[in-house]
PyMOL commands that place a pseudoatom at each C-alpha (Angstrom):
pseudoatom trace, name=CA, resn=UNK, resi=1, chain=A, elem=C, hetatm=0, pos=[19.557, 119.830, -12.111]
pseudoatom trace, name=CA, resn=UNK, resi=2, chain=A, elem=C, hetatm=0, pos=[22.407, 121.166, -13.917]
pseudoatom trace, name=CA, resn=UNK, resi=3, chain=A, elem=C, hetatm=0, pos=[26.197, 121.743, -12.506]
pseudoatom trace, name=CA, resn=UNK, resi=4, chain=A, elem=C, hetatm=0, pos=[25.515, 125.083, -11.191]
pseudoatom trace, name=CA, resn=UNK, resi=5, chain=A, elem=C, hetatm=0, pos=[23.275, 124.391, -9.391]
pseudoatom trace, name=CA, resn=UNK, resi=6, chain=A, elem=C, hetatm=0, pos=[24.393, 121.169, -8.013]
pseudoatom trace, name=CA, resn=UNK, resi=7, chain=A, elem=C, hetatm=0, pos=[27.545, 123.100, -7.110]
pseudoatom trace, name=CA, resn=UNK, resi=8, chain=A, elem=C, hetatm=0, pos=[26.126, 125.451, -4.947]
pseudoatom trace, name=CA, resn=UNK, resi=9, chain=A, elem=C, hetatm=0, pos=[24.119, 122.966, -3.277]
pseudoatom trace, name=CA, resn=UNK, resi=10, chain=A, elem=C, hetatm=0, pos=[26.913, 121.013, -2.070]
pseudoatom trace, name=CA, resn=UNK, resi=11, chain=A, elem=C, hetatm=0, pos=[27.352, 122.684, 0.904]
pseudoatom trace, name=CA, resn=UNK, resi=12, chain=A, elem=C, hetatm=0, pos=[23.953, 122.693, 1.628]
pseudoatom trace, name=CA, resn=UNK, resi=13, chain=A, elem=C, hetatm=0, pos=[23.975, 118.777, 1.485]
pseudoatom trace, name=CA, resn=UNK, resi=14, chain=A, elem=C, hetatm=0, pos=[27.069, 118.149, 3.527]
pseudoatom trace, name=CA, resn=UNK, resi=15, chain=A, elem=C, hetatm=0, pos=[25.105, 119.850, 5.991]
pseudoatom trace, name=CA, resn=UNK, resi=16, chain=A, elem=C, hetatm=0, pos=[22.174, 117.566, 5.508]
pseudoatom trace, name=CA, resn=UNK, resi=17, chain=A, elem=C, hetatm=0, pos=[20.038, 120.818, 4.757]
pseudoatom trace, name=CA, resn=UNK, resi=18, chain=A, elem=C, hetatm=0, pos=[18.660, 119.121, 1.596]
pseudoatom trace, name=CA, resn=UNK, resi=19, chain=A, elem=C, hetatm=0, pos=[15.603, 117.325, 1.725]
pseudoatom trace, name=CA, resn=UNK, resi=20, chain=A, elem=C, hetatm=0, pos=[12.989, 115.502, -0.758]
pseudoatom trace, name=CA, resn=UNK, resi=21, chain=A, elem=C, hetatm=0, pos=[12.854, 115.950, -4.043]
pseudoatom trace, name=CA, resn=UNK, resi=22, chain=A, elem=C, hetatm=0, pos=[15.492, 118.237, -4.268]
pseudoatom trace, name=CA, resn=UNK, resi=23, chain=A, elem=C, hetatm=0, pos=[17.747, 115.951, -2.595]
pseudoatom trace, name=CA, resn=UNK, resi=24, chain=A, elem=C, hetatm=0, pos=[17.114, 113.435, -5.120]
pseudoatom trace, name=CA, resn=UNK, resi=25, chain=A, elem=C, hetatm=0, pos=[17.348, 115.046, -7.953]
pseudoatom trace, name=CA, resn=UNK, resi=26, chain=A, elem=C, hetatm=0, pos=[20.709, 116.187, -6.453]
pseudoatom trace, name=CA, resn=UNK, resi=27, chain=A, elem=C, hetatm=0, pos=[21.941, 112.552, -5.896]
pseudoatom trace, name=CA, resn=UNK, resi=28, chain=A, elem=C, hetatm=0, pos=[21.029, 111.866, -9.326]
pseudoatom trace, name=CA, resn=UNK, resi=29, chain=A, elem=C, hetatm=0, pos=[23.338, 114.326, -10.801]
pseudoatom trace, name=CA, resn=UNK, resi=30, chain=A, elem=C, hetatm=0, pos=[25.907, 114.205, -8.672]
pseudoatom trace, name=CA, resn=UNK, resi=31, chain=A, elem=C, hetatm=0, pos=[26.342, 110.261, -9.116]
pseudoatom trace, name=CA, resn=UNK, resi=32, chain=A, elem=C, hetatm=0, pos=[25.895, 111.238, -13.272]
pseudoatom trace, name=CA, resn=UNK, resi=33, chain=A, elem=C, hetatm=0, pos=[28.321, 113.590, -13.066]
pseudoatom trace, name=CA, resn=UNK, resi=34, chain=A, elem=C, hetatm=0, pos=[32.359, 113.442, -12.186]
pseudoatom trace, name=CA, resn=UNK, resi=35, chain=A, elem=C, hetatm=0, pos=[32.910, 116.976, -12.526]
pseudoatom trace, name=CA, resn=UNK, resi=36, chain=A, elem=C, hetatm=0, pos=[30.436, 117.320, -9.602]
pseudoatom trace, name=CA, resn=UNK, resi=37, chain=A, elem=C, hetatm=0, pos=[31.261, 114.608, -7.741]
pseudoatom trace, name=CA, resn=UNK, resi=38, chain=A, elem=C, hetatm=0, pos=[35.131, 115.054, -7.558]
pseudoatom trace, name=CA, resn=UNK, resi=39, chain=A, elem=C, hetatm=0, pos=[33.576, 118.997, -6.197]
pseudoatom trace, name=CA, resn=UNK, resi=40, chain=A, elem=C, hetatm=0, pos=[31.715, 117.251, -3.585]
pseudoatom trace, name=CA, resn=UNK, resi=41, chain=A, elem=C, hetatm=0, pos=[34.616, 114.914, -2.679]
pseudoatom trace, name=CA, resn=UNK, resi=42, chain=A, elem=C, hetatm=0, pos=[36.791, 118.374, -2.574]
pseudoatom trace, name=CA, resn=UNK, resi=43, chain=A, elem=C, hetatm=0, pos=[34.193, 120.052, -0.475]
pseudoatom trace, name=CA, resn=UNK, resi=44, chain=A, elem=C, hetatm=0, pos=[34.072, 117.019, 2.017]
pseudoatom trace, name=CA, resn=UNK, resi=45, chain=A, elem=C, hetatm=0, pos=[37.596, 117.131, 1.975]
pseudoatom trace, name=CA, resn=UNK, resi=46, chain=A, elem=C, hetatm=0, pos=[37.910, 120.215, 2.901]
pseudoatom trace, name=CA, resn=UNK, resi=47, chain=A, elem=C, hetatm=0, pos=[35.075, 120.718, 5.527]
pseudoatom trace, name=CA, resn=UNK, resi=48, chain=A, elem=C, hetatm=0, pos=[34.910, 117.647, 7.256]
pseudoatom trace, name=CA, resn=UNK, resi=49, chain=A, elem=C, hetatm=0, pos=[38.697, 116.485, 6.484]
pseudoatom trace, name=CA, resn=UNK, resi=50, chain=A, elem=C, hetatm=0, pos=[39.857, 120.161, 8.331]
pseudoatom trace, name=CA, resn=UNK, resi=51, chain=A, elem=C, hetatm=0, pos=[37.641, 118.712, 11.452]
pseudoatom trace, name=CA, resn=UNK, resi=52, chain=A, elem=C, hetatm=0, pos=[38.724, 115.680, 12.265]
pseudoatom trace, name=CA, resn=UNK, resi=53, chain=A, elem=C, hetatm=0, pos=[42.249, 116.200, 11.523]
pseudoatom trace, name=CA, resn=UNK, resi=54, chain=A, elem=C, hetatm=0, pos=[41.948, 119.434, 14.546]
pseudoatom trace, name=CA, resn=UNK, resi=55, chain=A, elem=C, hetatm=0, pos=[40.476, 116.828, 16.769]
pseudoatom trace, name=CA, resn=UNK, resi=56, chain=A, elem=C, hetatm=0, pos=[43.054, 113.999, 16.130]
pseudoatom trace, name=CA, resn=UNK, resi=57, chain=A, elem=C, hetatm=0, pos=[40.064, 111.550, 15.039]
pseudoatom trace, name=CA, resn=UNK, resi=58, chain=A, elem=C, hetatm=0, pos=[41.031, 109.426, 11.427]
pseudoatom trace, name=CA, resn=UNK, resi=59, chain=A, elem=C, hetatm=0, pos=[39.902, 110.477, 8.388]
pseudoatom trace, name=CA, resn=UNK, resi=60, chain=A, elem=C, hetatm=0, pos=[39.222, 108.268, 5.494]
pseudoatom trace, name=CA, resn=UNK, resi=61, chain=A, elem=C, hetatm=0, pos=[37.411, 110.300, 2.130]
pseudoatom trace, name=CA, resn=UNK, resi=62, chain=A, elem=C, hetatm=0, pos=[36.365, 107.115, 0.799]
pseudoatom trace, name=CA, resn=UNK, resi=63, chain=A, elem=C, hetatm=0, pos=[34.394, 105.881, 3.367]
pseudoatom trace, name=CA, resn=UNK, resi=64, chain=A, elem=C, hetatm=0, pos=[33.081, 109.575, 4.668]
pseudoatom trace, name=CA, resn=UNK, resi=65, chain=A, elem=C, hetatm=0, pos=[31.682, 109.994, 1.540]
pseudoatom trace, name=CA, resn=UNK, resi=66, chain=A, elem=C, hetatm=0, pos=[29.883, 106.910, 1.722]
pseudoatom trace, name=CA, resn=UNK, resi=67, chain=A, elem=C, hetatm=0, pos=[28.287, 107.302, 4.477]
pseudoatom trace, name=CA, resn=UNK, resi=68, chain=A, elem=C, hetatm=0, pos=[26.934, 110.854, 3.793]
pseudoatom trace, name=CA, resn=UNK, resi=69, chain=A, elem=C, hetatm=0, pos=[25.656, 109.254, 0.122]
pseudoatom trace, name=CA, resn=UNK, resi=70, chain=A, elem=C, hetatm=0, pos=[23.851, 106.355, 2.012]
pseudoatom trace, name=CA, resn=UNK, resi=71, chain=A, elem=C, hetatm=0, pos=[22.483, 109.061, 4.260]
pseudoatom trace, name=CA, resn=UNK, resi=72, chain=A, elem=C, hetatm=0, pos=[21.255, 111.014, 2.160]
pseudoatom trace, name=CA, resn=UNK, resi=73, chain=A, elem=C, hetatm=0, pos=[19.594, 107.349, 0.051]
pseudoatom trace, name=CA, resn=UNK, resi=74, chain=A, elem=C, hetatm=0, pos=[17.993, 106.526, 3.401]
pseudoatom trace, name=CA, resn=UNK, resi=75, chain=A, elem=C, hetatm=0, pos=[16.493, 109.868, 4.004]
pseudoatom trace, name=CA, resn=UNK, resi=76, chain=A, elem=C, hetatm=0, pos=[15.277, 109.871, 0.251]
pseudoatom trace, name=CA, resn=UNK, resi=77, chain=A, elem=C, hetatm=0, pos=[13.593, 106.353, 1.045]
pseudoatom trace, name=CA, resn=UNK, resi=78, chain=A, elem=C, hetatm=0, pos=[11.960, 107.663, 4.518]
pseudoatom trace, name=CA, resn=UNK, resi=79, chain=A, elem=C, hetatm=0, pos=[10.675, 111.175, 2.342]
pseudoatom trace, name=CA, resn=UNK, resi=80, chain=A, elem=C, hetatm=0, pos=[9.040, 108.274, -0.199]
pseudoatom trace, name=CA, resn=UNK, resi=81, chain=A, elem=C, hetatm=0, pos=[7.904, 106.407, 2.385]
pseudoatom trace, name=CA, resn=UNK, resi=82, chain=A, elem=C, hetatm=0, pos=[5.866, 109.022, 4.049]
pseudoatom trace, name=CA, resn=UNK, resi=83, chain=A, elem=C, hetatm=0, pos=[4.933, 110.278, 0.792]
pseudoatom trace, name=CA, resn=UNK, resi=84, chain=A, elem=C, hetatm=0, pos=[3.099, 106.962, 0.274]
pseudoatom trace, name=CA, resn=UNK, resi=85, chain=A, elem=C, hetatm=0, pos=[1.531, 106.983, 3.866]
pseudoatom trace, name=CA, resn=UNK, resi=86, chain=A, elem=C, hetatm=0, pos=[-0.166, 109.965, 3.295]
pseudoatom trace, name=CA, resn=UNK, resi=87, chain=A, elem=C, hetatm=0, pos=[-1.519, 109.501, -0.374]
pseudoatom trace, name=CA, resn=UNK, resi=88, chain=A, elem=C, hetatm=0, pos=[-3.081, 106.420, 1.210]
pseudoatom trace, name=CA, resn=UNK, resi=89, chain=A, elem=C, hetatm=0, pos=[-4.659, 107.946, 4.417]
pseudoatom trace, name=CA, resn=UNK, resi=90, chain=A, elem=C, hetatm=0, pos=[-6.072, 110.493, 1.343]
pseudoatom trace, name=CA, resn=UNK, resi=91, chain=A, elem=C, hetatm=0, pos=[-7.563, 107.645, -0.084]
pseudoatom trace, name=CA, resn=UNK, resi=92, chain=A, elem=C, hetatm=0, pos=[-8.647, 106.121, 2.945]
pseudoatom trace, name=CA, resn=UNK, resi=93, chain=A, elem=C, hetatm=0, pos=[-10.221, 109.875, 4.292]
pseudoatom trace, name=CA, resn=UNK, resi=94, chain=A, elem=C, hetatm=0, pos=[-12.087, 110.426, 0.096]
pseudoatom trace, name=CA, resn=UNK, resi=95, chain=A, elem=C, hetatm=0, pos=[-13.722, 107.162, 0.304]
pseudoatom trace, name=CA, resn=UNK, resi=96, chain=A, elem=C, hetatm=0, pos=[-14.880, 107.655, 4.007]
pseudoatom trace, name=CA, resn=UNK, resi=97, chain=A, elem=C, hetatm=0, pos=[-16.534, 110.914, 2.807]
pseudoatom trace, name=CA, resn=UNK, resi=98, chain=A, elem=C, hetatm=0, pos=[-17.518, 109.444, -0.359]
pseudoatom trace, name=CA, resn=UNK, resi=99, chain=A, elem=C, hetatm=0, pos=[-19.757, 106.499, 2.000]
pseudoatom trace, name=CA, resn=UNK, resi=100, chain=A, elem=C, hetatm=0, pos=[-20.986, 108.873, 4.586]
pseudoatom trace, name=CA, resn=UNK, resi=101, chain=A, elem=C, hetatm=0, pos=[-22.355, 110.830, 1.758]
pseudoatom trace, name=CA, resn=UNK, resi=102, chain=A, elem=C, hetatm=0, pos=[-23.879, 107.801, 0.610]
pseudoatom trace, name=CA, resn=UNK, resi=103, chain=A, elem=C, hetatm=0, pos=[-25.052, 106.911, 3.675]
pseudoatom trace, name=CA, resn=UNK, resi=104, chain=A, elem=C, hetatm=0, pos=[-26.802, 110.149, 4.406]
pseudoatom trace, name=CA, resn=UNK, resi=105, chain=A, elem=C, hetatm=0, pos=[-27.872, 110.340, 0.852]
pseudoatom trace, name=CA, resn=UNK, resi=106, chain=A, elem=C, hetatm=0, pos=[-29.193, 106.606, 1.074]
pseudoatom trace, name=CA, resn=UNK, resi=107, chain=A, elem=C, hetatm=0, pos=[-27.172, 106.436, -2.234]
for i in range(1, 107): cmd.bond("trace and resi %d" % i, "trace and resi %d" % (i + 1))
show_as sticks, trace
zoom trace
């Protein structure tokens, strides 16, 4: 992913829109690149900075950011973990098919 188009994705993330791969490779660049990380700090400044700040709740960019960045690393690790799941029920469904044949077959 290049700057572009992690840039335009920013909002996208901070409204946990993002998902799988794309996410990742999003993460990846983001934490490779300052340019595009100081935008996303900006950007989370600015959207969820404007919110809290109208409701009288604390705001601390630091830790906000944080948070959606571990968010974002736990959803990554569910998306994996699912991925996993289902290449082994694939697997586990081929070499089902692959005895009954043999079964019928008398292979």
């Amino acid at each position: 992913m290049n700057c572009k188009e992690a840039e335009k994705n920013i909002p996208s993330f901070l409204q946990d829109e993002l998902g799988g791969s794309y996410l990742e490779e999003f993460l990846e660049h983001v934490e490779s690149c300052p340019e595009c990380e100081e935008e996303l700090t900006i950007q989370l400044l600015v959207t969820e900075g404007l919110e809290r700040l109208e409701t009288g709740n604390n705001f601390n960019l630091q830790d906000e950011l944080l948070i959606k960045l571990g968010g974002a690393e736990h959803r990554i690790r569910v998306h994996r973990t699912l991925l996993y799941i289902l290449y082994c029920l694939e697997a586990a469904v081929a070499a089902a098919i692959i005895i009954a044949l043999c079964v019928v077959f008398r292979l």
